[in-house]
N, C-alpha and C positions, 0 to 999 in steps of 0.2 A: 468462231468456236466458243468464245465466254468475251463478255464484255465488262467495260468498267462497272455499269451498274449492275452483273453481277457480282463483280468481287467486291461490290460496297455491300450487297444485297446479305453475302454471305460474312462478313464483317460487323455487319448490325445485328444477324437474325440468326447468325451459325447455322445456317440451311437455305440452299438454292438449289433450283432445276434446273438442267443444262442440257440443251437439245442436242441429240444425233451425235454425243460425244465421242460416240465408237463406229464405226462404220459396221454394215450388213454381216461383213466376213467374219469381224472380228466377233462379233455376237452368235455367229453360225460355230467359229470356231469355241466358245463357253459352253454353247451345244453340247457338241460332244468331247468337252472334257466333264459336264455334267452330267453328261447320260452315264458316263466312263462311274462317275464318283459315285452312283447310285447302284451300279452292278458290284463295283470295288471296296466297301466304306473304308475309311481307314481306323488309325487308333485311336484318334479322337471324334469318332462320327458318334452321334448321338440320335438315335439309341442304338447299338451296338447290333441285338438280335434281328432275322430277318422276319419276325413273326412282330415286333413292336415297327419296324420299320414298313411293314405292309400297312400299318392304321393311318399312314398320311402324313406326318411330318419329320422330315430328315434334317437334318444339318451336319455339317462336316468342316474343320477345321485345317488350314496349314497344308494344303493338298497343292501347291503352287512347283513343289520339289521335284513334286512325278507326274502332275499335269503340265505338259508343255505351254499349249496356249493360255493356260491361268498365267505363268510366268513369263511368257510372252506378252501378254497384254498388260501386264503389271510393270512391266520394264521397258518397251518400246511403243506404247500407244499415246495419245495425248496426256493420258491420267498425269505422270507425274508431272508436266507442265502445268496441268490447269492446277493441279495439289499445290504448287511452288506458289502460281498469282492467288490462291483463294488463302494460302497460310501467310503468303509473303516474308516466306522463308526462301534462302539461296541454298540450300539442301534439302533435298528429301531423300529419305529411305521409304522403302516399301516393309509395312511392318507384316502382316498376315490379310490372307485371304480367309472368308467364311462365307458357305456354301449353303443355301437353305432352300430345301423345295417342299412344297404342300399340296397336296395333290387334290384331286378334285372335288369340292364340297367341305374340303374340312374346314371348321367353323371356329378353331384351335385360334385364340387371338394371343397374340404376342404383346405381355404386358407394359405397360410405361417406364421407364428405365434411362438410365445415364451407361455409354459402353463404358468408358474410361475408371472406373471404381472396380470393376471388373478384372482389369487389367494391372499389369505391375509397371504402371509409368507416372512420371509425372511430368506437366507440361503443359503448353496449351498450342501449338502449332499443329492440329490435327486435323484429318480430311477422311471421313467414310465414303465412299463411291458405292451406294444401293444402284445397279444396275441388273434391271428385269428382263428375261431372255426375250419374256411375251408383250402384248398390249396388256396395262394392266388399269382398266378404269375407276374413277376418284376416290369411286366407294370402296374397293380393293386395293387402295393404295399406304404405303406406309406414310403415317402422319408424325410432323416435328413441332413442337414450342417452340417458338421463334422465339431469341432472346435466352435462354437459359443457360449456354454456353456457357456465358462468364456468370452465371452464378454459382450457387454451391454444390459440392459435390453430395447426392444424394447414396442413399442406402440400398447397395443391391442385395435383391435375394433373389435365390431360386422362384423360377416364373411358376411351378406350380406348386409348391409347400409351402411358399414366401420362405423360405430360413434366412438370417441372416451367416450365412454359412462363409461370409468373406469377410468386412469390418464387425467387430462386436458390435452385439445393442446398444441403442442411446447415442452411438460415435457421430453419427450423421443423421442428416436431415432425412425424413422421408420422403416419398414420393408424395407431390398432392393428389387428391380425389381427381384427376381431371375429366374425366368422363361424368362425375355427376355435377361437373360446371364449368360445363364447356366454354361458356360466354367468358368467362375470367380471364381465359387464355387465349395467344393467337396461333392457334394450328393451321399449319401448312400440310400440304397434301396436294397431289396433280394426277391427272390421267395420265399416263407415261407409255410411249413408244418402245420398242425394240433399239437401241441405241440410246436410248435417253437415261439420265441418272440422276439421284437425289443425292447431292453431294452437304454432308453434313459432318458438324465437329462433335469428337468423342464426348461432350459433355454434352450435348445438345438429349433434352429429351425425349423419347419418339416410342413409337408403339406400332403394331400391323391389323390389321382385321385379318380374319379367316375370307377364303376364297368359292365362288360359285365354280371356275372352271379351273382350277388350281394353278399355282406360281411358281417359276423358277427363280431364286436370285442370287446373284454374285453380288458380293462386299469386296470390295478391295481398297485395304486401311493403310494410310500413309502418315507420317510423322515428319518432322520437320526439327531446325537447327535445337531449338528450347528443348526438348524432351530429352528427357533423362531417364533411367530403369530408378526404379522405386523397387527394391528387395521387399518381396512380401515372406510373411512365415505361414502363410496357407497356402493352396492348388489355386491361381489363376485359371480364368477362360479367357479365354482358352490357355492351356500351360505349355510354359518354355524352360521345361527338367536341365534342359541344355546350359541356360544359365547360371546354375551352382555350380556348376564344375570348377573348381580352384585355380585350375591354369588358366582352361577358356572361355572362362564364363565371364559373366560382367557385375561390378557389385553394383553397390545402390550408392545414386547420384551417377553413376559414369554414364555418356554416352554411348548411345546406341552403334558403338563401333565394332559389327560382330557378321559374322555373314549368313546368320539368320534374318539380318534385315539390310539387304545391300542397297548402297547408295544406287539410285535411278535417275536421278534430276540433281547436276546437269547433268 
């Protein structure tokens, strides 16, 4: 199922591919909890309306609560073992699922970016699972900088206005140009199976092209012992309102001991 030289592979480069991680059922089962999250949105699906959502690109966040098999496969599949060797951490939590489909020809590319900046954590014990319902060939496939993990945390903004609408200006690095020089950097990319997955850390940089016959994919983000909540004073993406709450919430610095993100591994 993963070997050493993946988990050194993923050590070095914060990004590996891992074959047939999920078996047939379980990928038939993301099916239809996909199909389900495409008839249903929920409160954080973007875009909300059914006339923006007919133009081809969906996303949906945290659907793991009322999707069974999301939460099913989030908690008893390989993931959180291969999450434990690839962080080499002795705990995992399962922190959220994100849901993205593109439908057929949209040419809609998803720009270069760091998730973790995003998010209200801090840490480095991190593990994204991109797992594609379909075949999805190289040209079509989401690409990573190998190596950027343990660098610095870049500037996110909204993928189509650029705002800095999450750290002020100036706080952080930008993204580089990496599209007008490719050669600089080493992007990784693969033709990927039904079962197979790009398993990469929330710092790691990556980006998607638009699609010829369109894409389903499931995310499912795990965390490990080192992370901590980072209390942000703006809306996270995806956002957890849940954690202000005074009694049950969690401040900043504490772990992630809440059961929005339940322990899965061991």
């Amino acid at each position: 199922m993963i070997t050493n030289h993946e988990i050194q592979q993923f050590e070095r480069e914060g990004v590996v591919a891992i074959r047939q991680i999920l078996s047939a059922q379980e990928i038939e089962s993301l099916k239809t909890a996909v199909a389900s999250i495409e008839d249903n949105p929920g409160p954080l699906s973007i875009p909300q309306s059914r006339e923006e959502r007919s133009k081809g690109f969906v996303e949906d966040f945290r659907r793991w609560q009322d999707q069974k098999p999301i939460e099913t496969i989030a908690r008893n599949s390989s993931l959180p073992q291969v999450a434990s060797l690839l962080t080499k951490s002795s705990t995992i939590r399962f922190h959220h699922d994100h849901i993205l489909v593109r439908s057929k020809g949209n040419q809609q590319r998803t720009p270069w970016h760091q998730d973790q900046p995003y998010y209200d954590l801090n840490g480095t014990q991190t593990v994204s699972f991109w797992i594609p319902l379909e075949s999805v060939p190289v040209e079509e496939c989401m690409e990573v900088v190998a190596g950027t993990h343990t660098g610095s945390w870049m500037m996110p903004r909204t993928f189509v206005d650029k705002e800095a609408r999450w750290f002020p200006e100036g706080t952080l690095q930008e993204v580089p140009d990496i599209d007008n020089d490719r050669d600089s950097f080493s992007v990784r990319s693969w033709a990927l199976e039904p079962g197979d997955a790009i398993c990469f850390s929330f710092l790691s940089l990556h980006a998607a092209p638009g699609s010829r016959k369109g894409r389903r994919t499931v995310s499912l983000r795990y965390v490990g012992d080192n992370v901590r909540r980072a209390q942000r004073s703006w809306k996270t993406s995806p956002p957890f309102p849940e954690l202000e709450d005074p009694v049950t919430g969690l401040q900043d610095g504490e772990e992630l001991n809440h059961p929005l993100f339940p322990v899965v591994w061991p």
